[in-house]
VEXRO-465261 format. One line per 5 residues: number of its first residue (from 1); their letters; for each residue y, z, x of N, C-alpha, C. Coordinates in Angstrom, 2 decimals, m for minus. Atoms other than C-alpha are relative to their C-alpha. Layout:
// residues N
NUM	A	Y,Z,X,Y,Z,X,Y,Z,X; ...
//
This chain:
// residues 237
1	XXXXX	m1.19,0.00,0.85,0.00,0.00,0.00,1.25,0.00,0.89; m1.67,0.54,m1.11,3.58,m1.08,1.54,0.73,1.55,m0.30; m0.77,m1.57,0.16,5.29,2.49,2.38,1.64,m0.61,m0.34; m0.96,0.13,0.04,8.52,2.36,0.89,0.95,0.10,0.71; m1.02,m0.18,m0.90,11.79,1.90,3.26,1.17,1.21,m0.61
6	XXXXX	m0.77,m0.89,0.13,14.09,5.25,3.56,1.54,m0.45,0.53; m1.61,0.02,m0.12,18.02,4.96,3.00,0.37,1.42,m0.04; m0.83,m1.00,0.49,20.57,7.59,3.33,1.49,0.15,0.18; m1.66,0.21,0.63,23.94,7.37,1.78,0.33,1.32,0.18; m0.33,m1.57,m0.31,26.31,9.94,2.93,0.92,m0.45,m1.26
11	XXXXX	m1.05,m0.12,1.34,29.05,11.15,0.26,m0.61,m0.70,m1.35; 0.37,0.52,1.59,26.61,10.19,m2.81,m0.32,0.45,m1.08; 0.04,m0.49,1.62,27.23,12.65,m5.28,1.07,m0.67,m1.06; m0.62,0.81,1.10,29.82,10.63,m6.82,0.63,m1.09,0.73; m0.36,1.15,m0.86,31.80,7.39,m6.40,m0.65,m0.93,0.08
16	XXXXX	1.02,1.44,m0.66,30.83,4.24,m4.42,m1.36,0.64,0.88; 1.38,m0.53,m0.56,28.17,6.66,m2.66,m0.91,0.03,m1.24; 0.63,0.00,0.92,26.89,7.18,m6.00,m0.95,m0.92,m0.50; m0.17,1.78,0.67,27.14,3.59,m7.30,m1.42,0.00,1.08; 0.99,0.65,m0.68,25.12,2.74,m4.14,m1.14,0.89,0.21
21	XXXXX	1.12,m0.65,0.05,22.35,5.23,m4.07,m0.33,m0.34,m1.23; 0.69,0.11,1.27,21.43,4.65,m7.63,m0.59,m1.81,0.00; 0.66,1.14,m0.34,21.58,0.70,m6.61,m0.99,m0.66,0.95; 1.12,0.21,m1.37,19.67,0.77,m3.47,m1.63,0.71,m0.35; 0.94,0.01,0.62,17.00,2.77,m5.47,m0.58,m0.98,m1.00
26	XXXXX	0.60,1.46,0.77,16.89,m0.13,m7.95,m0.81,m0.83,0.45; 0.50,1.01,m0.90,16.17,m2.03,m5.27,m1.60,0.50,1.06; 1.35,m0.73,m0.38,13.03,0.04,m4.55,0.11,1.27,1.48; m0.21,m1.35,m1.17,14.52,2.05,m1.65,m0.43,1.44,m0.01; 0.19,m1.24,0.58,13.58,5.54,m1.51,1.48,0.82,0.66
31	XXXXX	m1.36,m0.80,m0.28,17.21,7.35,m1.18,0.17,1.54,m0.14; 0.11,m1.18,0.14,17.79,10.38,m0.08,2.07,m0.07,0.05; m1.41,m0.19,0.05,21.26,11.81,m1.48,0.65,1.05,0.73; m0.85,m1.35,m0.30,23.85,13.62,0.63,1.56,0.18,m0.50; m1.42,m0.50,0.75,26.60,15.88,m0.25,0.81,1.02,0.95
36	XXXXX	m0.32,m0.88,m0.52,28.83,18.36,1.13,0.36,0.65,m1.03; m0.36,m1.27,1.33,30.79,20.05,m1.87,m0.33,0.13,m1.52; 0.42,0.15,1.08,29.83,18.53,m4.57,m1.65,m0.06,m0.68; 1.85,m0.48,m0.16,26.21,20.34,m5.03,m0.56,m0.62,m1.42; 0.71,m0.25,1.01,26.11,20.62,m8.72,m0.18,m1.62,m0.47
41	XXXXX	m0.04,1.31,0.18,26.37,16.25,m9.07,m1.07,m0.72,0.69; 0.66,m0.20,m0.50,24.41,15.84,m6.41,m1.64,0.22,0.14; 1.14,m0.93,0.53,21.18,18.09,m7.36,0.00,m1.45,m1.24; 0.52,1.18,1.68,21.69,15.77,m10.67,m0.30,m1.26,0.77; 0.26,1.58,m0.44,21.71,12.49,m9.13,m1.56,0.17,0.82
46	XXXXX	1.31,m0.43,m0.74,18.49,13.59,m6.53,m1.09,0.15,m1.47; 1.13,0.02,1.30,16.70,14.59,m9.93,m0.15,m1.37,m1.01; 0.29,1.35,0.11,17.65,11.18,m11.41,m0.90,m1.30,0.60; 0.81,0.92,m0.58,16.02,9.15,m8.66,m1.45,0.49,0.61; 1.31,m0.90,m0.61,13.22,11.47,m7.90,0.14,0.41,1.41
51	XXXXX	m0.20,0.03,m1.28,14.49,12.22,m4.48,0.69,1.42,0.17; m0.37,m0.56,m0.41,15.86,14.73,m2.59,1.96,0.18,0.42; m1.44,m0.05,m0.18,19.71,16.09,m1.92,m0.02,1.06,1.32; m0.39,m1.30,m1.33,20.76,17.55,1.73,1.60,m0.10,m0.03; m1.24,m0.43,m0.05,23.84,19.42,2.35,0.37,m0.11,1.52
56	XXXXX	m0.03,m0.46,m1.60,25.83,18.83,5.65,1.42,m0.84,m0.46; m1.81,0.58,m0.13,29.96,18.66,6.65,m0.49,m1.13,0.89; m0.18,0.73,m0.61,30.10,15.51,8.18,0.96,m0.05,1.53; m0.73,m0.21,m1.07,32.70,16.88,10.69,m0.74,1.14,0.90; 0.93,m1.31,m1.24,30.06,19.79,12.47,m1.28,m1.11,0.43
61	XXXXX	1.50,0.54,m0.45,27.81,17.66,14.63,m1.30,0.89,m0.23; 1.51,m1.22,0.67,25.15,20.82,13.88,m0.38,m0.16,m1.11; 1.15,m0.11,1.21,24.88,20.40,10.61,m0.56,m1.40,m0.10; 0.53,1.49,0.77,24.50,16.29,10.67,m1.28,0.17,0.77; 1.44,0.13,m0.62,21.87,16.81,13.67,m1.04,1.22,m0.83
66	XXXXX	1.39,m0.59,0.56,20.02,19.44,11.77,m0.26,m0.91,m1.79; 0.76,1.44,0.45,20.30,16.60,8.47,m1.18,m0.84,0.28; 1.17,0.71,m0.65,18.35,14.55,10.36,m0.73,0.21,0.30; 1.44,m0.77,m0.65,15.96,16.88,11.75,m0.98,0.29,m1.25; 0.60,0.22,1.32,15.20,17.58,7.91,m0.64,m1.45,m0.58
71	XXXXX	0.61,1.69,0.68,14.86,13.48,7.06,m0.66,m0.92,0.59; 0.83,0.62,m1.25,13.49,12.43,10.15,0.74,m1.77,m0.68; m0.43,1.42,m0.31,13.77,8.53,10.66,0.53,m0.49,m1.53; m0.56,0.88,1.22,16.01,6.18,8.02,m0.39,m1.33,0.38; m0.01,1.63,m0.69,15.68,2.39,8.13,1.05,m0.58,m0.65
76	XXXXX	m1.60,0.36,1.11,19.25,2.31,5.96,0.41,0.97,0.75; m1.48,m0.78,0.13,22.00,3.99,6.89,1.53,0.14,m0.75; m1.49,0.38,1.08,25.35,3.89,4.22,0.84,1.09,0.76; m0.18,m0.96,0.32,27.57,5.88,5.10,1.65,0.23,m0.75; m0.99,m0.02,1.37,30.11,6.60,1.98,1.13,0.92,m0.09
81	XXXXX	m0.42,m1.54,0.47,31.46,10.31,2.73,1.92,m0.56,0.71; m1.81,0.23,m1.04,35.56,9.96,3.53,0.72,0.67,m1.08; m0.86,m0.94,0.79,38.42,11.83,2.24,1.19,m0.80,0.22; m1.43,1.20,m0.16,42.32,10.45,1.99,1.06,1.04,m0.54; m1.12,m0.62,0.28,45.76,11.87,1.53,1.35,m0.61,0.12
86	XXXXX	m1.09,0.41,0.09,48.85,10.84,0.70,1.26,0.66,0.38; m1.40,m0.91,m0.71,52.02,12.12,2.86,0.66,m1.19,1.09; m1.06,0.80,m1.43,54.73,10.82,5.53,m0.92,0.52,1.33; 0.77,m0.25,m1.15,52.67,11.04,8.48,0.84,1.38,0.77; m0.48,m1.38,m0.59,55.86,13.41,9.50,m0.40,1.13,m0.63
91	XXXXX	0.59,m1.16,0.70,54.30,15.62,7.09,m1.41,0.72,0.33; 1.40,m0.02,m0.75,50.83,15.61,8.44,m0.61,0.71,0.34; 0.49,m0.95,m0.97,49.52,18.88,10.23,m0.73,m1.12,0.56; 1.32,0.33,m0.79,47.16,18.48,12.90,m1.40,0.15,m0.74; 1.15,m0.26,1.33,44.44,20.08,10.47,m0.54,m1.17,m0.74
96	XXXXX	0.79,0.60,0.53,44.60,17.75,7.89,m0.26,m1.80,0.82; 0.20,0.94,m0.65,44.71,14.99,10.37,m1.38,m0.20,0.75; 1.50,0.07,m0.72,41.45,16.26,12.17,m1.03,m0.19,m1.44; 1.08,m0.39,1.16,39.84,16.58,8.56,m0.02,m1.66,m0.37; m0.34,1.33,0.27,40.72,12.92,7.67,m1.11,m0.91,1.29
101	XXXXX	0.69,0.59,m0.83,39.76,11.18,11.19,m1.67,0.81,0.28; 1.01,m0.82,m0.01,36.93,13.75,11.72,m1.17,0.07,m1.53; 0.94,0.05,0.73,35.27,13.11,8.18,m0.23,m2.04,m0.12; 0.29,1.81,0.00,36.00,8.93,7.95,m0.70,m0.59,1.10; m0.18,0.59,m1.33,35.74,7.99,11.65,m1.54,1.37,0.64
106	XXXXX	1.09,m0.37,m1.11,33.44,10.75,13.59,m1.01,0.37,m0.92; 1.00,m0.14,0.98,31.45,11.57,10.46,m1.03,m1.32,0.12; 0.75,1.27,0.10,30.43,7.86,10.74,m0.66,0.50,1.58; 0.91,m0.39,m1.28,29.67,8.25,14.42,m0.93,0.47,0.41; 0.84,m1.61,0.40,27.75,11.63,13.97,m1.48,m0.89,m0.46
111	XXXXX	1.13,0.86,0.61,25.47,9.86,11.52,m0.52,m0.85,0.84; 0.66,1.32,m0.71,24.92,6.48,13.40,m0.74,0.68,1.09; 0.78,m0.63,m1.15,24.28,8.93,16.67,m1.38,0.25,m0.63; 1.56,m0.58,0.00,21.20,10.52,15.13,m0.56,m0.88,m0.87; 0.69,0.77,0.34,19.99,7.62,13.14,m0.68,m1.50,1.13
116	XXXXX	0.38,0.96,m0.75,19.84,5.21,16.02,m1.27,0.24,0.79; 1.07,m0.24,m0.38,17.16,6.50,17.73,m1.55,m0.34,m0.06; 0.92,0.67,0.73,14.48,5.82,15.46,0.23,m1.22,m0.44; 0.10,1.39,0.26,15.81,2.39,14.45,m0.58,m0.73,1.11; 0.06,0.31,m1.23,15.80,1.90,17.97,m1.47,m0.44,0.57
121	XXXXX	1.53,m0.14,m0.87,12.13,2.89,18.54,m0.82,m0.90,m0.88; 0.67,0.78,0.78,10.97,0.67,15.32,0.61,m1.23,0.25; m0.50,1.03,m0.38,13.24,m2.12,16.55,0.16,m0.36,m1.08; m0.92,0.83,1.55,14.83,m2.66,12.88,1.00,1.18,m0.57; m0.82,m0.78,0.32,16.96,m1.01,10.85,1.43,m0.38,m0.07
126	XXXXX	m1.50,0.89,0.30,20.29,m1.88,9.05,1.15,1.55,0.10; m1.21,m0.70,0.59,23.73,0.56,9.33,1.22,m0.65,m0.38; m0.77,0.23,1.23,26.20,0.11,6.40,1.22,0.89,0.17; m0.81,m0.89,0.19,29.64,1.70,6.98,1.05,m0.50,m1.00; m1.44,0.31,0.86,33.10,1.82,4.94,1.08,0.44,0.37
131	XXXXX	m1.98,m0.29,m0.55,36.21,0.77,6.08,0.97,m0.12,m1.20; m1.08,0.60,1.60,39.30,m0.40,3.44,0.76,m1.14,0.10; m0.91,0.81,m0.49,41.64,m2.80,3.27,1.03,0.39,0.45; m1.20,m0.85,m0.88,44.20,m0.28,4.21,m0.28,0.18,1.72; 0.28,0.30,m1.73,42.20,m0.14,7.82,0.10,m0.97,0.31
136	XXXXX	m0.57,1.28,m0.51,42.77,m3.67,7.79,1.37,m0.25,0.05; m1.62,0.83,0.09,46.39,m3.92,6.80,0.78,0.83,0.26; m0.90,m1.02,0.50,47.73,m0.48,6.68,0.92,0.55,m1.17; m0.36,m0.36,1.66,49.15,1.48,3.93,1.18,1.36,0.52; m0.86,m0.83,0.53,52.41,3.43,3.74,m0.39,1.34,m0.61
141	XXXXX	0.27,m1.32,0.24,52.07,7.25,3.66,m1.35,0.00,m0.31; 1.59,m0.41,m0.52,48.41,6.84,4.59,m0.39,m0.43,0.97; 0.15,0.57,m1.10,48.55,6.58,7.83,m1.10,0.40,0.95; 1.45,m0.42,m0.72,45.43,8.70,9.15,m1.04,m0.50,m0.89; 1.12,0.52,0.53,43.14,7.16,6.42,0.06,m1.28,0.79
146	XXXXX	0.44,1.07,m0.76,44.38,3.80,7.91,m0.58,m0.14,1.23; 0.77,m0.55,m1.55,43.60,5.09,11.23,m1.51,m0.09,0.14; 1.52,m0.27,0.13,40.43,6.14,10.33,m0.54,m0.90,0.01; 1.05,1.61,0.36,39.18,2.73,8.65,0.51,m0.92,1.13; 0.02,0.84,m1.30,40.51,0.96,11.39,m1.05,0.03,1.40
151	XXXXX	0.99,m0.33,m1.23,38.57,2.69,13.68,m1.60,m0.28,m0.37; 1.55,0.34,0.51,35.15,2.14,11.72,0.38,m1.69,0.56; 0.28,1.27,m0.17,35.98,m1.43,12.03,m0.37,m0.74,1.38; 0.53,0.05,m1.15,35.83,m1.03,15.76,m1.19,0.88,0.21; 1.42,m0.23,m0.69,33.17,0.47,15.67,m1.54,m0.67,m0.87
156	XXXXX	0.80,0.59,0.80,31.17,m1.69,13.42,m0.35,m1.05,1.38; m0.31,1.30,m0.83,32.07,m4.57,15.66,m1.07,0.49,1.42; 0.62,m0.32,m1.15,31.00,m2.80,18.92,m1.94,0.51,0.17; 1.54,m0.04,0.46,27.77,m1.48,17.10,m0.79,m0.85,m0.09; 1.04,1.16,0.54,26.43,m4.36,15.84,m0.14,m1.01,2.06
161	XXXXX	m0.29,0.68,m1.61,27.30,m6.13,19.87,m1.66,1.15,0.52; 1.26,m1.70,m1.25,24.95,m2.49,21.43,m1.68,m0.43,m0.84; 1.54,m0.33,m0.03,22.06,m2.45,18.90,m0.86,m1.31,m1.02; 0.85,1.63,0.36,21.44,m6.76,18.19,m1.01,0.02,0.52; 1.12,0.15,m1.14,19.20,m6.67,21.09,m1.20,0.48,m0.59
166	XXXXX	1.23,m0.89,0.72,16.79,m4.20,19.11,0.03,0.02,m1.18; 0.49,0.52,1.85,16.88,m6.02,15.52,0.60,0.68,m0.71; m0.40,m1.03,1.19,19.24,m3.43,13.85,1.64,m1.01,m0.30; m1.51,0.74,0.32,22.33,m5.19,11.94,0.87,1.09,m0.44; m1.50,m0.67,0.15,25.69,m3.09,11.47,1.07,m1.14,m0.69
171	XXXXX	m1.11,0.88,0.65,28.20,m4.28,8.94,1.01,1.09,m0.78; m0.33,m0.73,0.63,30.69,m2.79,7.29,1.08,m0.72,m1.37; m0.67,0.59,1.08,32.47,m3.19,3.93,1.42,0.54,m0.59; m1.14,m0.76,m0.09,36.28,m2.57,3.40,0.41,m0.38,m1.62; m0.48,0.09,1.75,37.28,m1.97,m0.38,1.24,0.20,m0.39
176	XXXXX	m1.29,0.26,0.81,40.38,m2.73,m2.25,0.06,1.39,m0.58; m0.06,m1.06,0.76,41.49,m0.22,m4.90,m0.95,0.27,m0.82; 1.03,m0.02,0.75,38.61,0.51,m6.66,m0.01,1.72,m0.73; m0.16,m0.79,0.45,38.46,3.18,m9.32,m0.93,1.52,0.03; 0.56,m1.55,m0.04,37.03,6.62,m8.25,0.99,1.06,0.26
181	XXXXX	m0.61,m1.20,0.23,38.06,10.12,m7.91,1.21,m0.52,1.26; m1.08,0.12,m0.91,40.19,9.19,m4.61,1.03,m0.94,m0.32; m1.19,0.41,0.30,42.37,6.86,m6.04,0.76,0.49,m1.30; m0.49,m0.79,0.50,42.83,8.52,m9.23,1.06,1.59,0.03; m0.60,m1.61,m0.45,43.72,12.26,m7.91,1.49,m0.48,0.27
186	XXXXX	m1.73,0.02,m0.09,47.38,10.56,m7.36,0.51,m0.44,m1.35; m0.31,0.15,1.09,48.68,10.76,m10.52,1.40,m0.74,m0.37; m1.20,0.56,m0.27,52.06,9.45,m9.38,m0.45,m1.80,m0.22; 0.26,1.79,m0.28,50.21,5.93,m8.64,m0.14,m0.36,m1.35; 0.28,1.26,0.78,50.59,2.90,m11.24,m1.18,m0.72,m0.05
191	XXXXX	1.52,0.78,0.30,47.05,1.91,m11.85,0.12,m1.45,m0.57; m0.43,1.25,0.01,48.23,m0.99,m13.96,0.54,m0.81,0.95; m0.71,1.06,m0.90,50.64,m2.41,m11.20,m1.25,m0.21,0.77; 1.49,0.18,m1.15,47.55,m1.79,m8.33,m1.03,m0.84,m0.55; 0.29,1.20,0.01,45.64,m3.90,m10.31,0.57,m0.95,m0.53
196	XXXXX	m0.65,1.59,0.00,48.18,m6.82,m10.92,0.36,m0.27,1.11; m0.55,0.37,m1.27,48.59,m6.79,m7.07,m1.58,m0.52,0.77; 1.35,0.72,m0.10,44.80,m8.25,m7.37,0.34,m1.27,m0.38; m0.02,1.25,0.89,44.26,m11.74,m7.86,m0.93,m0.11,m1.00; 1.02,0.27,1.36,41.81,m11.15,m10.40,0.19,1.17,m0.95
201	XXXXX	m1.20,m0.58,0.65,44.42,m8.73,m11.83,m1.00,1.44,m1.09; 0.78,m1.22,0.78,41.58,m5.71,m12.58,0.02,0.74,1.57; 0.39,m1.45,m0.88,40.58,m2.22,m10.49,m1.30,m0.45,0.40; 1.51,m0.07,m0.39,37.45,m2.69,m8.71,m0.75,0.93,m0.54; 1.19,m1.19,0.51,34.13,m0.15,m10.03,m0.50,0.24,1.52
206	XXXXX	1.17,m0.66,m1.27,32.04,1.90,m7.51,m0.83,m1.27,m0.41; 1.19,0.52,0.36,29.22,m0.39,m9.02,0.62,m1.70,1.11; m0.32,1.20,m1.43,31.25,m3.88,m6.94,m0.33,0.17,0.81; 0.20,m0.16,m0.98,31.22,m2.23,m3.87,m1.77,0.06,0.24; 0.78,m0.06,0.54,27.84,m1.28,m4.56,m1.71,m0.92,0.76
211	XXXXX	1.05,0.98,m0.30,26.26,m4.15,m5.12,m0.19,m1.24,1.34; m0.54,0.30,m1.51,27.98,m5.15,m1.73,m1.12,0.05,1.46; 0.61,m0.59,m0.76,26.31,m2.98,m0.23,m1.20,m0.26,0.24; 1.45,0.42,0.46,22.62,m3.70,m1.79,m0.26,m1.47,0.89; 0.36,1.61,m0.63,23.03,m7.40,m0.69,m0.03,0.30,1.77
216	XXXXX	m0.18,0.04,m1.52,23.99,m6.47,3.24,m1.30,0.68,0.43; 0.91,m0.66,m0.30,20.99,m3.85,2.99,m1.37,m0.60,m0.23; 1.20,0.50,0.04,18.56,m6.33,2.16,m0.69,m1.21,0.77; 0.29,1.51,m0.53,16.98,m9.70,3.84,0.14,m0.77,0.13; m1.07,1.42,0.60,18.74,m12.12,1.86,0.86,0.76,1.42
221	XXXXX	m1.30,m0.16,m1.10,21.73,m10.77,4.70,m0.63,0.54,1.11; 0.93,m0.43,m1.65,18.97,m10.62,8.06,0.90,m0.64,0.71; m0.47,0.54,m0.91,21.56,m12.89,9.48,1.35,0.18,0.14; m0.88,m0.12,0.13,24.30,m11.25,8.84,0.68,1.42,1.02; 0.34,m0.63,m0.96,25.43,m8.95,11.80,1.60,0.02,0.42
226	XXXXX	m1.59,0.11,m1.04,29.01,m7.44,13.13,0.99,m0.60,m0.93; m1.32,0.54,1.30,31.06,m8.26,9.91,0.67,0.92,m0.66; m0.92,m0.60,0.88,33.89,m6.85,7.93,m0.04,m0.61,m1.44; 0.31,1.38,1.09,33.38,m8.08,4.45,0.82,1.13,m1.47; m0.29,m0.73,0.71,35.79,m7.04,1.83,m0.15,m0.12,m1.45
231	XXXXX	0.49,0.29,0.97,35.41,m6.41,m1.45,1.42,1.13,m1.26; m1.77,m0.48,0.70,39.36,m6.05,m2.91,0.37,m0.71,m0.95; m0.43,1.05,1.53,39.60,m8.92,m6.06,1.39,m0.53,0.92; m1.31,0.82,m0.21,42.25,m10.44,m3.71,1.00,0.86,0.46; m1.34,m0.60,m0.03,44.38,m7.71,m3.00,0.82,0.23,1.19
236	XX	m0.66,0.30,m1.31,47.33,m7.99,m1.22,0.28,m1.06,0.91; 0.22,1.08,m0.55,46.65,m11.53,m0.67,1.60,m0.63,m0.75
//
């Protein structure tokens, strides 16, 4: 009997982590969900797909390496978990600046560190990160999220260059405005205008990105390797 292939989506108690753990199980994956604060969503979603939920900050290398020590080898990697804030960069602490780059940017790192190993030693294995279009273009009074996704994008790029040689593809997917808890929580923002500054003049779903994701994580995209691929309805174009 064909053992099923193990994914694990970080940040997938709600959201586009969500979206894509529930679609990558569709897709027969066996997904294991992680969370950091959001337990009680979490626990639900893990009981939805028959799977398991681990807890770990993405910013304490201890807890992601003891993660992994719990899930042993992935042959997916997503990883979904990022946070965002809206201020004048002169406003900024250092704090929430380490919490920002330190959950988008080394959270990704963290992960990829202790999943490579075992891709490494099976010579396959796909990692899936998320940048934005704000790490592509920059965004006004979000200047450490752009930071952040900028920096995934170098390190998508440089990833996919290190671990071609040993059959593992790295891609990552940078999303427009798309409607979850992080773009909502600003209650100030014009949702209508944000999406008429689409050319297809709607909000993206977790479920777009998603199914983004599903396609890069599967076979149909074996030749697809070291890409930025966004998934914004146009925006900003």
């Amino acid at each position: 009997m064909k053992m099923r292939r193990k994914a694990l989506v970080t940040g997938s108690s709600r959201g586009i982590g969500a979206a894509t753990a529930r679609r990558l199980a569709a897709d027969g994956w066996d997904v294991i969900v992680h969370y950091f604060r959001s337990e009680e969503k979490a626990l639900a979603l893990a009981t939805e797909l028959g799977t398991i939920a681990v807890r770990a900050d993405v910013r304490d290398p201890e807890q992601v390496t003891d993660m992994f020590r719990q899930i042993g080898t992935v042959d997916l990697l997503v990883c979904c978990a990022g946070i965002a804030d809206f201020n004048l960069l002169s406003d900024v602490s250092e704090e929430l600046w380490r919490d920002i780059l330190g959950t988008n940017t080394d959270g990704a790192y963290r992960c990829c560190r202790e999943a490579i190993p075992g891709m490494v030693h099976n010579k396959s294995g796909c990692i899936l990160l998320t940048s934005s279009v704000w790490g592509r273009y920059g965004a006004s009074c979000e200047v450490p999220y752009s930071a952040s996704k900028a920096a995934v994008i170098g390190l998508t790029k440089g990833l996919a260059k290190e671990l071609g040689p040993s059959g593992i593809r790295v891609n990552a997917v940078a999303p427009g405005p798309i409607l979850t808890d992080m773009l909502t929580q600003y209650d100030f923002i014009d949702l209508d205008s944000v999406a008429e500054d689409t050319l297809l003049g709607r909000l993206g779903t977790p479920e777009d990105v998603a199914e983004l994701f599903a396609f890069l994580a599967s076979d149909r995209a074996s030749f697809i390797t070291g890409q930025i691929i966004g998934c914004d309805g146009g925006y900003g174009m």
